[in-house]
C-alpha beads as a LAMMPS data file, in Angstrom:
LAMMPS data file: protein, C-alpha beads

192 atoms
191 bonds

1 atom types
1 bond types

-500.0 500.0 xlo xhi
-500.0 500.0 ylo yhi
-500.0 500.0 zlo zhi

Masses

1 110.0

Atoms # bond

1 1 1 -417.764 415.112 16.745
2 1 1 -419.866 415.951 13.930
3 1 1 -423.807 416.208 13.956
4 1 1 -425.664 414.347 11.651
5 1 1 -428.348 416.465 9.631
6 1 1 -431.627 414.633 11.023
7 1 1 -430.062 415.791 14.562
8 1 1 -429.230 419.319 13.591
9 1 1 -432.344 419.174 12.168
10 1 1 -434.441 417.480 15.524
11 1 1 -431.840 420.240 17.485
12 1 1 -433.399 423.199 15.546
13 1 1 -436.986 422.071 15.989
14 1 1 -436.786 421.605 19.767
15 1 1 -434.953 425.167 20.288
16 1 1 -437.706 426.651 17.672
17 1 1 -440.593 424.623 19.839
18 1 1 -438.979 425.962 23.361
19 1 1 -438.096 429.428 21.835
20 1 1 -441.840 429.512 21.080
21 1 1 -443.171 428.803 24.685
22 1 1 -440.902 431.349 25.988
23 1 1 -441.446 434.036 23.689
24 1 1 -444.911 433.901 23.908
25 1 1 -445.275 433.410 27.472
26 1 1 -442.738 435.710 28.293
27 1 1 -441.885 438.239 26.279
28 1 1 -439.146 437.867 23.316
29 1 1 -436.808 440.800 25.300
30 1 1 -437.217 438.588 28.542
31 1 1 -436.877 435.249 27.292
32 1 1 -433.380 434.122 28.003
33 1 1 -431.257 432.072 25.227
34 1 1 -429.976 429.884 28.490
35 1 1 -433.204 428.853 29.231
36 1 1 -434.529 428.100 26.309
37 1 1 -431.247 425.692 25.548
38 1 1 -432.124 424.311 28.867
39 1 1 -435.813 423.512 27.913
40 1 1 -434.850 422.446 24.723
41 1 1 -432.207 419.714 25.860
42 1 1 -429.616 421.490 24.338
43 1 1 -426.465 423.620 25.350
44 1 1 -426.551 427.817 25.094
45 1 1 -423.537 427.261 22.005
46 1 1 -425.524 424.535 20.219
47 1 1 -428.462 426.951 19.823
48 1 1 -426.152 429.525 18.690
49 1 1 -424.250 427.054 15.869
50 1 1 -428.319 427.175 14.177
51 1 1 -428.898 430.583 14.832
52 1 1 -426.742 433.849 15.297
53 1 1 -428.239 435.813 17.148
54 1 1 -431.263 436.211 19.735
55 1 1 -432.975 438.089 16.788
56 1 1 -432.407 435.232 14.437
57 1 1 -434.033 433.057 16.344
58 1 1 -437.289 435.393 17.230
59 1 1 -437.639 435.543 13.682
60 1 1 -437.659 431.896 12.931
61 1 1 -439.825 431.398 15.646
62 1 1 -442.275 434.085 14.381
63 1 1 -442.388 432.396 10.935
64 1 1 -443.357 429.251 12.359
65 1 1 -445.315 429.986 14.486
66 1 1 -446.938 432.166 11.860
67 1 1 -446.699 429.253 9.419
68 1 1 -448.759 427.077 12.234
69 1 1 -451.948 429.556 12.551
70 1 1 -452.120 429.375 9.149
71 1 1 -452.120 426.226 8.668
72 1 1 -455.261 425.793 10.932
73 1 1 -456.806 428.552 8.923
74 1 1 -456.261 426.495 5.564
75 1 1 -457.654 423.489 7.436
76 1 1 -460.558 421.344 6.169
77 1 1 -463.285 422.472 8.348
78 1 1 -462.050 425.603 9.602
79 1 1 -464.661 428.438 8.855
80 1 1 -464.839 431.961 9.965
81 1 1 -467.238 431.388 13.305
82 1 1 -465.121 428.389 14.147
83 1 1 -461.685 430.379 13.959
84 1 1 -463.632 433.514 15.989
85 1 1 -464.894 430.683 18.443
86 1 1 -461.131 429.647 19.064
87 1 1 -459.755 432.470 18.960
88 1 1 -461.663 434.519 21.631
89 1 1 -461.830 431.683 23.841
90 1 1 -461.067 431.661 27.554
91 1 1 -458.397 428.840 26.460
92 1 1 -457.117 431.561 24.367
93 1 1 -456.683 433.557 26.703
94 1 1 -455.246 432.229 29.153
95 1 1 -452.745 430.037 27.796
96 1 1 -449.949 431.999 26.052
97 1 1 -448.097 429.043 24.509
98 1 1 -450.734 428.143 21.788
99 1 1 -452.637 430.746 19.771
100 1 1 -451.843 433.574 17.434
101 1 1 -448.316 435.182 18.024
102 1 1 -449.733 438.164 16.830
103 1 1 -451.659 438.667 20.316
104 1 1 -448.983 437.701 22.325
105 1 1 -446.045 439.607 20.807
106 1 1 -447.565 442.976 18.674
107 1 1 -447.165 445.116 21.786
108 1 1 -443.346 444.529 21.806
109 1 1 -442.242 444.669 17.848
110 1 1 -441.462 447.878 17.710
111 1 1 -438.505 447.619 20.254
112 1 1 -437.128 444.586 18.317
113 1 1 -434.694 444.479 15.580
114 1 1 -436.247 445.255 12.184
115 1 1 -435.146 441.307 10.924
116 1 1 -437.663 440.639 13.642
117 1 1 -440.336 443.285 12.274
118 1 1 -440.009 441.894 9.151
119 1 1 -440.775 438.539 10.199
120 1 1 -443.608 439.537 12.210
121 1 1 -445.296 441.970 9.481
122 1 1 -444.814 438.674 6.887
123 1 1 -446.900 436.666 9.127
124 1 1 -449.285 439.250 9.486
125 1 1 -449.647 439.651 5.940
126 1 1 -450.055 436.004 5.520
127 1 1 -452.724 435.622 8.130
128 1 1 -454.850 438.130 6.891
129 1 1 -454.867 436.365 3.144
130 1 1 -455.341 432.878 5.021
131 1 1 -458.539 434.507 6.973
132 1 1 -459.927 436.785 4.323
133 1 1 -460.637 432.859 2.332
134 1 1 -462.955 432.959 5.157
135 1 1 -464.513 435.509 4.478
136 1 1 -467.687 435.691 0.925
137 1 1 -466.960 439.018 0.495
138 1 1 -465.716 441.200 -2.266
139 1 1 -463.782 443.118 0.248
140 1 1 -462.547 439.965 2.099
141 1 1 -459.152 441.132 2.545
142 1 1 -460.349 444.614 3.772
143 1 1 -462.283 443.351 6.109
144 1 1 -459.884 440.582 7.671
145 1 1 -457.585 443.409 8.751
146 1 1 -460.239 444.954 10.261
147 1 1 -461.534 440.632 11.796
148 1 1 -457.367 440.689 13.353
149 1 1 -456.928 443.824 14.505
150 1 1 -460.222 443.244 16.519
151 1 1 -459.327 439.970 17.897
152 1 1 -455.703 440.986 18.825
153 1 1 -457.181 443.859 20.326
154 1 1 -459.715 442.036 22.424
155 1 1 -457.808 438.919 23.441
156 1 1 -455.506 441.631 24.794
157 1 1 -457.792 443.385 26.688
158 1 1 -459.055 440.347 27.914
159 1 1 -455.820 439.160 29.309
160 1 1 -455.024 442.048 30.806
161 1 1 -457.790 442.663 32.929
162 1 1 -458.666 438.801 33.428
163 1 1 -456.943 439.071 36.934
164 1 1 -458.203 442.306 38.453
165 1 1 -461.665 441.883 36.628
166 1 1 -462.499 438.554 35.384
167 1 1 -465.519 439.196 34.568
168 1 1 -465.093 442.574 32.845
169 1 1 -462.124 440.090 30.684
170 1 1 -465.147 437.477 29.996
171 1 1 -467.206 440.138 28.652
172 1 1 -464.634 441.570 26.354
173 1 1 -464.081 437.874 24.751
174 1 1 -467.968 437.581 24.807
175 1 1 -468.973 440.747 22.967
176 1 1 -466.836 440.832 20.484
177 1 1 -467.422 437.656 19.413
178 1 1 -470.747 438.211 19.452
179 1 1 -470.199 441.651 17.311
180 1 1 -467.835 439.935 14.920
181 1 1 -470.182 437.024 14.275
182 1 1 -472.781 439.496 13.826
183 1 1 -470.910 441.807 11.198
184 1 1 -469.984 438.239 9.348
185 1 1 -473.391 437.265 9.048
186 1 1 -474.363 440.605 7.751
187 1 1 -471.558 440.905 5.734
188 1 1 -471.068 444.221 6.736
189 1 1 -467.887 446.206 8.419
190 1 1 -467.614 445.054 12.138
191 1 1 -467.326 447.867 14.583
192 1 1 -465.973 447.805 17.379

Bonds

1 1 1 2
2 1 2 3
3 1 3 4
4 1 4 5
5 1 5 6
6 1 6 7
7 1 7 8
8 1 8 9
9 1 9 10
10 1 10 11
11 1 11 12
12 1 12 13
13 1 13 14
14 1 14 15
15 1 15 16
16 1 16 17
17 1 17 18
18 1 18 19
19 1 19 20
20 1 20 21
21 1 21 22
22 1 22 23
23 1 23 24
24 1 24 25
25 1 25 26
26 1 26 27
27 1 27 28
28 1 28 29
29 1 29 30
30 1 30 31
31 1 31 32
32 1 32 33
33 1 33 34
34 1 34 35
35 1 35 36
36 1 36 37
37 1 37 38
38 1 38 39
39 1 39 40
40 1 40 41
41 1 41 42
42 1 42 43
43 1 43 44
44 1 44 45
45 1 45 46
46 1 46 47
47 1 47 48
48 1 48 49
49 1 49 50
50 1 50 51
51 1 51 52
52 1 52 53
53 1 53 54
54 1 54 55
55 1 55 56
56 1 56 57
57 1 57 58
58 1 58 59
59 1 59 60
60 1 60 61
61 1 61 62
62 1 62 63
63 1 63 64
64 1 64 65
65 1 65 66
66 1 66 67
67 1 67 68
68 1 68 69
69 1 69 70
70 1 70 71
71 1 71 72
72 1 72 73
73 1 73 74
74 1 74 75
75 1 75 76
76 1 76 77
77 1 77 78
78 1 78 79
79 1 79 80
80 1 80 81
81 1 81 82
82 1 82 83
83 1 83 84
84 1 84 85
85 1 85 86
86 1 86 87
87 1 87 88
88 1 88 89
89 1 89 90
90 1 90 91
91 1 91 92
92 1 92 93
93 1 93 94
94 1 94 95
95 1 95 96
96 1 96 97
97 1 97 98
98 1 98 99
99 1 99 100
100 1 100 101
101 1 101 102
102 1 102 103
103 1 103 104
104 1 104 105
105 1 105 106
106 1 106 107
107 1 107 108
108 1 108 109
109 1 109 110
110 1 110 111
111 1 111 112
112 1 112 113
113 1 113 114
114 1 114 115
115 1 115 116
116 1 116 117
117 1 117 118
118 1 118 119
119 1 119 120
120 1 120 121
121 1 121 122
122 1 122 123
123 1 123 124
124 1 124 125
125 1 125 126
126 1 126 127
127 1 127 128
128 1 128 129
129 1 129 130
130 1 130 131
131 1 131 132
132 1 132 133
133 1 133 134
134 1 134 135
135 1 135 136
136 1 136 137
137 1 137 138
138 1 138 139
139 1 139 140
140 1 140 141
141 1 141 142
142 1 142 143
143 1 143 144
144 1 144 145
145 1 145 146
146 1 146 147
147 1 147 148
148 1 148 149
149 1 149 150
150 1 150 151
151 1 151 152
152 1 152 153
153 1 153 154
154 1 154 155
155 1 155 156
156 1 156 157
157 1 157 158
158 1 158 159
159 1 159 160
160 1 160 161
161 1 161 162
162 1 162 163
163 1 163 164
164 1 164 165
165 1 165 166
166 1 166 167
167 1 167 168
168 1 168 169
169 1 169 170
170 1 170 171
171 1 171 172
172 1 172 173
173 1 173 174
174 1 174 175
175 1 175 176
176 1 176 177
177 1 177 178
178 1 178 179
179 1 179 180
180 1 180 181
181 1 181 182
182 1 182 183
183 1 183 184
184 1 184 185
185 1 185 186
186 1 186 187
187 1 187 188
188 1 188 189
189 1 189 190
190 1 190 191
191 1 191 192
């Protein structure tokens, strides 16, 4: 029986929408294709007729999920304190299915595929542009590696100590904010 394109097309959403979840939660080498057809409704061979391979998939997953982020960075309203604010929130933090895929997948791109790499550095590139229009400053672009970087770094940190020291994790969120906001306001190179 053949599949009508606004199904194929409703298929590929829900497998990209469950892929997400599990790739960010877990890890795109850990999540399994089985149970992401299971979350998605769908059977392990229908998620395979939309997309070849595992590494198909994490790449179309790290576009969109790419393409979201910067969506809410192009958003009416969105300014650089307001994106810091979100970004280094506890909410942030502890919730891996929402939020930047940067911070919940860098620390595993280099064992990927390269399709995969490619996909991820796109995004990257992408997101810096989106949050350097943040950014009244000649060297906006500069300066929005230097924003990301920082907040990948930090969220990170933050979630990787937030069990053992939760305190030590709010502090990381909390001071570099407070550093970043600083730098912005200054308009000068934040250190961290």
């Amino acid at each position: 029986m053949k599949v009508s394109k606004s199904v194929t097309q409703e298929n590929r959403a829900a497998v990209i929408a469950a892929a997400s979840t599990a790739m960010r939660a877990e890890g795109v080498g850990v999540a399994s294709m089985g149970a992401i057809a299971a979350k998605a409704g769908l059977t392990h061979g229908a998620i395979y007729r939309q997309f070849p391979s595992k590494s198909a998939l994490a790449s179309a997953v790290i576009t969109h999920d790419f393409d979201h982020i910067i969506t809410l960075l192009r958003a009416d309203g969105m300014t650089f304190e307001r994106y810091i604010d979100t970004y280094l929130s506890a909410q942030h933090r502890d919730y891996f299915p929402w939020g930047c895929p940067a911070g919940a997948l860098a620390g595993e791109m280099n064992k990927l595929d390269s399709d995969v790499q490619t996909a991820f550095a796109e995004g990257m590139a992408q997101n810096i542009d989106a949050l350097a229009a943040l950014i009244p400053a000649q060297n906006a672009r500069d300066l929005a590696v230097v924003v990301l970087a920082t907040l990948i770094g930090a969220l990170s940190l933050a979630r990787a100590v937030k069990t053992a020291n939760p305190d030590l994790s709010d502090t990381i969120l909390a001071q570099t904010r407070a550093s970043l906001l600083a730098a912005h306001r200054g308009d000068q190179r934040p250190t961290a």
